[in-house]
C-alpha positions in Angstrom: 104.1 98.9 103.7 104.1 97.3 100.5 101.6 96.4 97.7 101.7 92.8 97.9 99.6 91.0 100.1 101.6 87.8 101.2 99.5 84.6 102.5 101.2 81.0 103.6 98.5 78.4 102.9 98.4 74.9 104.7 96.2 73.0 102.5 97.5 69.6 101.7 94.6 69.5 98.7 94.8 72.6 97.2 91.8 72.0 94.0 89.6 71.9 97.1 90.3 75.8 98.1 90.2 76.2 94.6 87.7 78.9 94.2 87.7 80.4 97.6 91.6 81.1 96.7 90.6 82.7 93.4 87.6 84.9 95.1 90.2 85.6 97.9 92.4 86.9 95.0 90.1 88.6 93.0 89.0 90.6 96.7 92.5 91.7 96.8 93.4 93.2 93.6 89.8 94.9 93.6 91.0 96.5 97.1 94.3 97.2 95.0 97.2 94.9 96.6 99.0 92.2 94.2 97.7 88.8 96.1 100.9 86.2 96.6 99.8 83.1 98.2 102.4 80.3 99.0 100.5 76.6 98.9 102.2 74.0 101.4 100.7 70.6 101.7 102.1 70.2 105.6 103.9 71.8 108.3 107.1 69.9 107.5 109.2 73.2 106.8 107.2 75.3 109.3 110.7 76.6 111.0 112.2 77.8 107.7 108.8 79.4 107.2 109.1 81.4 110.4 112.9 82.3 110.0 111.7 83.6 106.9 108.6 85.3 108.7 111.3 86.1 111.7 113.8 88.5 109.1 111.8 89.7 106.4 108.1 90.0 107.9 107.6 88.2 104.6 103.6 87.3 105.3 100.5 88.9 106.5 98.3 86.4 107.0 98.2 82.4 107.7 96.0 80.3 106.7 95.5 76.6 107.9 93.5 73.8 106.7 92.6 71.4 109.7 93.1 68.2 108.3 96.5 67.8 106.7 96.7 64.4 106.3 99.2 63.5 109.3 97.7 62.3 112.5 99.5 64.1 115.1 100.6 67.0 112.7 97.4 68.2 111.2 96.2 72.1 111.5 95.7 72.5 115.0 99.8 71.6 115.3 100.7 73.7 112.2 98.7 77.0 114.0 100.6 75.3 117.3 104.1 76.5 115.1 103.1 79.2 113.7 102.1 81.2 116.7 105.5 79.9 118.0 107.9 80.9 115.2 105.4 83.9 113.9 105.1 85.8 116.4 101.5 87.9 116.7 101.1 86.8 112.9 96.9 86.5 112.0 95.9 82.9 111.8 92.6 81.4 110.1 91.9 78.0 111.1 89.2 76.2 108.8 87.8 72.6 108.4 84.9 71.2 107.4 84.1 70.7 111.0 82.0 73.4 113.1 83.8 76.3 114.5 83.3 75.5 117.7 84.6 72.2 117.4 88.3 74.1 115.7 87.4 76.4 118.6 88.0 74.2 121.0 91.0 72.6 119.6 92.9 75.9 119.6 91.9 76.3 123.5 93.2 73.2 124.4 96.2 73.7 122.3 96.5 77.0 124.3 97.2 79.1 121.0 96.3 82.7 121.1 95.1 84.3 118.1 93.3 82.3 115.9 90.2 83.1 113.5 88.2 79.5 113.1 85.6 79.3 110.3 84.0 76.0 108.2 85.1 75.8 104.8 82.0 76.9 103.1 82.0 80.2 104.9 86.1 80.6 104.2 85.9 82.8 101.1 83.4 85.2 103.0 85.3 85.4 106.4 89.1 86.0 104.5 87.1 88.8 102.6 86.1 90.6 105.7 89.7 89.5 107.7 91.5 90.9 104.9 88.8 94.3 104.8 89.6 95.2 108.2 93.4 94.4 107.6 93.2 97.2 104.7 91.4 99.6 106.8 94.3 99.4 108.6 97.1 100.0 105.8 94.6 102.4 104.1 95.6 105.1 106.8 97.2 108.2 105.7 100.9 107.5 107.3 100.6 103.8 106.0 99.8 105.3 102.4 102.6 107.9 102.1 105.1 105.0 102.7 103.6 102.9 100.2 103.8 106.1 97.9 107.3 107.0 98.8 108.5 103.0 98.7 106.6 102.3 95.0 107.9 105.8 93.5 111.8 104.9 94.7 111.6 101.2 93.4 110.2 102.9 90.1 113.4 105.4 90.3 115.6 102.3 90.5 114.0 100.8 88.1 114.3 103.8 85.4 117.8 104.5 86.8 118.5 100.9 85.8 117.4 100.2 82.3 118.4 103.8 81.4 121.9 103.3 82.2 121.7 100.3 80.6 120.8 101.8 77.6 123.2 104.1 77.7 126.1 101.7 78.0 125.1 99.8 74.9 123.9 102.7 72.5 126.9 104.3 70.2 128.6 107.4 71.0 126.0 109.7 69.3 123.0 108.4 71.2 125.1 108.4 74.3 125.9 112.3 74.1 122.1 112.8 73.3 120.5 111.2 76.1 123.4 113.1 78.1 122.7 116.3 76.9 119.3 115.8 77.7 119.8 114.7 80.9 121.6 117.7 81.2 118.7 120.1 79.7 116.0 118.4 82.3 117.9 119.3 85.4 118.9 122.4 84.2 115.4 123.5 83.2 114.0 122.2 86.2 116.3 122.7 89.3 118.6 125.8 88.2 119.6 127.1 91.6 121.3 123.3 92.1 122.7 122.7 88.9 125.9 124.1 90.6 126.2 120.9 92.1 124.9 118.5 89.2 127.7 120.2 87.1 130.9 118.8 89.4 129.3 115.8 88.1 132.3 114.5 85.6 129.9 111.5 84.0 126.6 110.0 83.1 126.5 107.8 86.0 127.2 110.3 88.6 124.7 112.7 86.9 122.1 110.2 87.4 123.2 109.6 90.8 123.0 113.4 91.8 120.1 114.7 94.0 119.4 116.8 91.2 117.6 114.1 88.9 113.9 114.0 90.7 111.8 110.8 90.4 110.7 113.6 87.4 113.6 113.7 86.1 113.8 110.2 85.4 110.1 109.6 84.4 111.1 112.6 81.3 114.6 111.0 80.5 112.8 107.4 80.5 109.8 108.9 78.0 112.4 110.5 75.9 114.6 107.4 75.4 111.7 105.2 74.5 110.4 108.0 72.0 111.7 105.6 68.7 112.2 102.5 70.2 109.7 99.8 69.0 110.2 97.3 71.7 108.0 99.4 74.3 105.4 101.2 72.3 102.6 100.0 74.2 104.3 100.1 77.5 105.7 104.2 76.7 102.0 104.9 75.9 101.1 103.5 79.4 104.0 105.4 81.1 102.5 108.3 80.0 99.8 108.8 82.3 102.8 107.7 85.3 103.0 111.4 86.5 99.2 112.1 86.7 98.3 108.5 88.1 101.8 108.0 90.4 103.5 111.1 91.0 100.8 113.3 91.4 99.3 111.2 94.1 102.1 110.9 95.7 102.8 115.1 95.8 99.4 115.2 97.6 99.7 112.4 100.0 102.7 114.5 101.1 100.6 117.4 101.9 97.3 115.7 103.5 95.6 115.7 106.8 94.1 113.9 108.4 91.4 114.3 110.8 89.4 112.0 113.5 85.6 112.5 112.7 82.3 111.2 114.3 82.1 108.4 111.3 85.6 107.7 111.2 89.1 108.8 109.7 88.8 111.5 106.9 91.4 113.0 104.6 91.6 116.5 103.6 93.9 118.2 101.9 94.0 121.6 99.8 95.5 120.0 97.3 93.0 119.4 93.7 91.9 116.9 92.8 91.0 115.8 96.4 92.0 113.3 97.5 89.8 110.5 100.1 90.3 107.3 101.5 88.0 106.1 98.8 90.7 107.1 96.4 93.5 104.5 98.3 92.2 101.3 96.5 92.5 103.0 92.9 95.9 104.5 94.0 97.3 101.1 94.9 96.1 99.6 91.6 97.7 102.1 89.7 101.0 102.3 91.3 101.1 98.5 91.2 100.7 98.5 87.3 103.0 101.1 86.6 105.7 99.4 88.6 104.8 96.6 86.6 105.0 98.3 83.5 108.6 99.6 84.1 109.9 96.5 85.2 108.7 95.1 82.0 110.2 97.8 79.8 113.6 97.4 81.8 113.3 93.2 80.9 112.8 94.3 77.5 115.6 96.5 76.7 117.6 94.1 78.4 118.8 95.4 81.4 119.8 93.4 84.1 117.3 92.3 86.9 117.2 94.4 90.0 117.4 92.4 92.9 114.4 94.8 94.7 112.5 93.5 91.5 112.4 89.6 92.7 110.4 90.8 96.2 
């Protein structure tokens, strides 16, 4: 699971969808997933598309515009393709005709799986598509991946512009944030330091099993303690461990139960956590990722390639 929500869009005028793509947005983020929606005019690259789709799972919803502007190739052959190369991939199918009439197209086009609405009601019937698509996600297995996935690409990011840092700071600064290092490990995971201690350099120490995604979250606030460059991003990273970490300690040890209205979590775990709580999460794991990244572009450390998905 991931926090972006990935759409391919067939829409060959795209200030027509205008709005409806900006509600569809603005439903997204408010249900905490980053919205990414790739614009095509036609379905001329449709088998790169699905190659793409085929490897990487790369989008979670299709949309398709009926008329395209190419007689012979308009939407009902683009959602032809797409259930071809896209496997079991949702597809919404909208015009400005009557659903029955897109209806009717997709039947005699034989294509399974295919959500038709007019374009006035488009906005609405996404909103409710993409609800029950979160319900989905929103279960408790679904959520302790996206924990455990966002927390790791933080750690990489961290691991990254803190050993950055240390490779261009002088000698002095190096042996401090070493020692430190050093000190949080030791402070924290005695019984293992055993092991952290065969560690013969800074790179390997951060390597070590020893340095928690804690670990790196307290090395990261103490390097940017004087640096001007991230004093508004440090002051966000400060509430990472209550807003990320936290969460994701009690994911870990949640239930959860089938009830008479539905799925419920519990856990003994305080604050409580419910599925009420998932949209929230996702928001706040989404802007602290973004947060890091930022701080790691601003120090100048080199771009992760997990950091381009």
């Amino acid at each position: 699971m991931r926090l972006e929500f990935k759409i391919l869009w067939f829409e060959n005028q795209p200030n027509d969808v205008k709005t409806q793509v900006e509600e569809i947005c603005y439903h997204l983020e408010t249900v905490g997933f980053i919205p990414q929606i790739t614009m095509v005019p036609d379905g001329e690259n449709i088998e790169a598309f699905g190659e793409q789709q085929s490897r990487y799972d790369e989008f979670d919803l299709v949309v398709v515009d009926y008329d395209l502007g190419h007689p012979g190739r308009n939407g009902d052959w683009v959602a032809q393709q797409v259930r071809r190369y896209f496997g079991f991939t949702d597809i919404i199918f909208y015009s400005g005709k009557r659903p029955f009439e897109l209806r009717k197209m997709v039947f005699d086009g034989g294509i399974d799986g295919v959500y038709c609405f007019s374009r006035p009601d488009l906005a609405d019937k996404l909103a409710i598509h993409i609800e029950q698509v979160v319900r989905r996600l929103s279960r408790l297995e679904a959520m302790r991946g996206l924990a455990m996935g966002v927390v790791g690409k933080c750690d990489d990011e961290f691991k990254n512009f803190i050993l950055h840092s240390f490779k261009v700071a002088e000698q002095t600064a190096q042996e401090k944030l070493d020692d430190e290092l050093k000190s949080l490990v030791n402070s924290s995971q005695k019984l293992n330091f055993d092991n952290f201690g065969k560690c013969l350099d800074f790179e390997s120490r951060m390597s070590s099993r020893c340095v928690t995604s804690f670990t790196l979250y307290k090395l990261a606030m103490y390097l940017l303690k004087k640096d001007l460059r991230c004093v508004n991003e440090r002051r966000f990273l400060a509430d990472y461990n209550d807003k990320v970490l936290e969460p994701r300690n009690r994911l870990a040890h949640a239930i959860e139960t089938k009830q008479e209205l539905g799925w419920v979590i519990e856990s003994v775990a305080k604050p409580a956590m419910t599925l009420d709580d998932f949209p929230k999460l996702r928001q706040d794991m989404a802007t602290h990722l973004e947060n890091i990244r930022k701080i790691s572009v601003q120090l100048g450390a080199p771009v992760l390639s997990i950091s381009k998905e």
